[in-house]
ZAFI-875399 format. One record per atom (N, C-alpha, C): atom name; x, y, z. Coordinates in steps of 0.001 Angstrom, whole numbers. Example, Ala and Ser with C-alpha at 12.3 -4.5 7.8 and 13.67 -1.06 7.14 Angstrom:
<sites>
a=N, u=13190, v=-5690, w=7800
a=CA, u=12300, v=-4500, w=7800
a=C, u=13200, v=-3300, w=7800
a=N, u=12850, v=-2250, w=7080
a=CA, u=13670, v=-1060, w=7140
a=C, u=12900, v=30, w=7870
</sites>
This chain:
<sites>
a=N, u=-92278, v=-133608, w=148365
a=CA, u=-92866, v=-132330, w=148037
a=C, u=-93204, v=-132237, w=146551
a=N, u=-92516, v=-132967, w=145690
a=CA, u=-93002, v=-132516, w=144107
a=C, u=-93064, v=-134151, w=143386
a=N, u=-94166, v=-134687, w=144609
a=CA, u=-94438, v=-136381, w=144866
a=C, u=-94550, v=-136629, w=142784
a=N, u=-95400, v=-136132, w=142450
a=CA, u=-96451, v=-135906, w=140917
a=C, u=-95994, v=-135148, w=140082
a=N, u=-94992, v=-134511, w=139941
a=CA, u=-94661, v=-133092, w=139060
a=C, u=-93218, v=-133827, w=138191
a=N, u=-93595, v=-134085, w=136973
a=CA, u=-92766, v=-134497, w=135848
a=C, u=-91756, v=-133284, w=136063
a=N, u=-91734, v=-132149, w=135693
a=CA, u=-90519, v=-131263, w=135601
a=C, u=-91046, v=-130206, w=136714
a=N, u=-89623, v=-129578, w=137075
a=CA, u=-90178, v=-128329, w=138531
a=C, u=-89648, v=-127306, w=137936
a=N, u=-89479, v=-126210, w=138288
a=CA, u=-89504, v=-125134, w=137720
a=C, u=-88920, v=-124194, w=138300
a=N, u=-88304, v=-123345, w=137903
a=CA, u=-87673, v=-122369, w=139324
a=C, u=-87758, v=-122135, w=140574
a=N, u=-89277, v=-121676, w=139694
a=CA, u=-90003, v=-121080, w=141304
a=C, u=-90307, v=-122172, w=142481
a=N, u=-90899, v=-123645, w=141831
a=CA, u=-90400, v=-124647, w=142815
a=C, u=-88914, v=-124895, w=143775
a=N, u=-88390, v=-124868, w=142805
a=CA, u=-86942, v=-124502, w=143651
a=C, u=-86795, v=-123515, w=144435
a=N, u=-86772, v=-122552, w=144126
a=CA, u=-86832, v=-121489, w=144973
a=C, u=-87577, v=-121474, w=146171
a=N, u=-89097, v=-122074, w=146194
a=CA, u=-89474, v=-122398, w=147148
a=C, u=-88949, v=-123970, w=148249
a=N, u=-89090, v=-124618, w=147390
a=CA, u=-87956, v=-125664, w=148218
a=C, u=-86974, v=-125352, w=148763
a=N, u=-86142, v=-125117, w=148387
a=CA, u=-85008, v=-124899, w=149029
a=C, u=-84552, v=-123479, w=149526
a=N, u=-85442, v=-122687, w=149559
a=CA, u=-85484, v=-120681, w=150179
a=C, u=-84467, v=-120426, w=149473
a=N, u=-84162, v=-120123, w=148176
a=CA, u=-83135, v=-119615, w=147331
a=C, u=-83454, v=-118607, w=146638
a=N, u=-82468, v=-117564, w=145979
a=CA, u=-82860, v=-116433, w=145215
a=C, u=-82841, v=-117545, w=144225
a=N, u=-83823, v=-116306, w=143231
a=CA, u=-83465, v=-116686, w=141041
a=C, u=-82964, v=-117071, w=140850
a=N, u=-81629, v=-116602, w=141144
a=CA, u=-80094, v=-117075, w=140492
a=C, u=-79427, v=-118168, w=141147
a=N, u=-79707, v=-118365, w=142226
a=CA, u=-79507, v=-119507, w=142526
a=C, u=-80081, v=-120735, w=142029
a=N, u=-81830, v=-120283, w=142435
a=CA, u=-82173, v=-121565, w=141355
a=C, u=-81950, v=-122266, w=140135
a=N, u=-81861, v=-121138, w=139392
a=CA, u=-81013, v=-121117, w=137776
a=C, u=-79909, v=-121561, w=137613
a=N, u=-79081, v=-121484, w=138729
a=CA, u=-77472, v=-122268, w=138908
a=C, u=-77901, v=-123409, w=138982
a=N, u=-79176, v=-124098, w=140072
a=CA, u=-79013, v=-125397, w=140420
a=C, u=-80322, v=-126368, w=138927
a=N, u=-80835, v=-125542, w=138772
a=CA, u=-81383, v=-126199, w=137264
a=C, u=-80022, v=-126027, w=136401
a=N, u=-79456, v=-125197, w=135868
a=CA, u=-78026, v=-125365, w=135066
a=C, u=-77667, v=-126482, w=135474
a=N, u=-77116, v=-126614, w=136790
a=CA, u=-76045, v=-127995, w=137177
a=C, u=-76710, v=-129438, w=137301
a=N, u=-77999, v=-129137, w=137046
a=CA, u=-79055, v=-130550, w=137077
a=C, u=-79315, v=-130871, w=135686
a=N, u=-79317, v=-129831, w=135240
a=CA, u=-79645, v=-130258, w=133407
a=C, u=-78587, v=-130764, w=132640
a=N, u=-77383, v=-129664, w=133227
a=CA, u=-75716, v=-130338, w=132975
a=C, u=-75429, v=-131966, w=133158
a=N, u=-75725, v=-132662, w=134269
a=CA, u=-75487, v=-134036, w=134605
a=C, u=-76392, v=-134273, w=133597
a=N, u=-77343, v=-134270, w=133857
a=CA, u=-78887, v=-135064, w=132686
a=C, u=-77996, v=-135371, w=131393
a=N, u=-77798, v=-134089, w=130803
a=CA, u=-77143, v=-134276, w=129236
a=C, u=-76211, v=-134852, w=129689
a=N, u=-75062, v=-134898, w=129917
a=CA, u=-73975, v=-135664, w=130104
a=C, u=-74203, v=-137314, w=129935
a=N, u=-75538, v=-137790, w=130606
a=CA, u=-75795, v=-138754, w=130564
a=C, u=-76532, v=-139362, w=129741
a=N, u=-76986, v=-138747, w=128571
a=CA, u=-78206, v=-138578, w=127621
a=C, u=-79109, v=-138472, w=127567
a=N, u=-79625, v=-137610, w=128486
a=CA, u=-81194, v=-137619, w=128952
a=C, u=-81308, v=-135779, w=127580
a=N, u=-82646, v=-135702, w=127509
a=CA, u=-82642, v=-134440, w=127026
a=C, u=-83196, v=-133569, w=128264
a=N, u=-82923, v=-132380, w=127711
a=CA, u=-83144, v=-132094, w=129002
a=C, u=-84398, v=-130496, w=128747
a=N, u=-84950, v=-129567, w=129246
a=CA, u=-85727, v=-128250, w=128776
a=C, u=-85298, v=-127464, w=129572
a=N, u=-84987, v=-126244, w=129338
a=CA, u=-84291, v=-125212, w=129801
a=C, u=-85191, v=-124682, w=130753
a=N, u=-84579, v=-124057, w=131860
a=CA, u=-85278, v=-123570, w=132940
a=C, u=-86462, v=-124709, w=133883
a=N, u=-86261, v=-125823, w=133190
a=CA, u=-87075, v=-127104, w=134087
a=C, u=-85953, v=-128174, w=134248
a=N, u=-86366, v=-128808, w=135347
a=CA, u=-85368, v=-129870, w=136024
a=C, u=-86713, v=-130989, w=136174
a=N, u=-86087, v=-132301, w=135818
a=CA, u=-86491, v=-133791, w=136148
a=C, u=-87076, v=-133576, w=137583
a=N, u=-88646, v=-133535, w=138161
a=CA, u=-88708, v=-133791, w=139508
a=C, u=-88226, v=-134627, w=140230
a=N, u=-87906, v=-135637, w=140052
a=CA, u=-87304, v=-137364, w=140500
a=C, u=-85743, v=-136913, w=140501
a=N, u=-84829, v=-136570, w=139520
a=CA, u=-83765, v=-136482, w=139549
a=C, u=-83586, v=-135014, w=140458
a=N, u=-84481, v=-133965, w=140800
a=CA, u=-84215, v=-133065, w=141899
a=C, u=-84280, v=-134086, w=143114
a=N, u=-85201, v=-134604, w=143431
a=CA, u=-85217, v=-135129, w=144534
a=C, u=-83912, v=-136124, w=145128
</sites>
């Protein structure tokens, strides 16, 4: 679903996976969380498309 898309975005999420806001925002938090941990940088409110998938 986000075959081409360097970073996704809430509202992608939200549509992927039928989630409220805040949910999405939890699961970009906990995706950006691993990223840094590992040294990736990471942009707030966007998640790695590849590493969502």
């Amino acid at each position: 679903m986000v075959d081409n898309i360097i970073f996704i975005s809430v509202k992608d999420i939200m549509k992927t996976l039928s989630v409220s806001e805040s949910k999405a925002y939890s699961v970009v938090r906990q995706l950006n969380k691993e990223l840094t941990e590992q040294g990736y940088m990471v942009i707030p409110g966007k998640v790695s498309g590849k590493y969502f998938e």
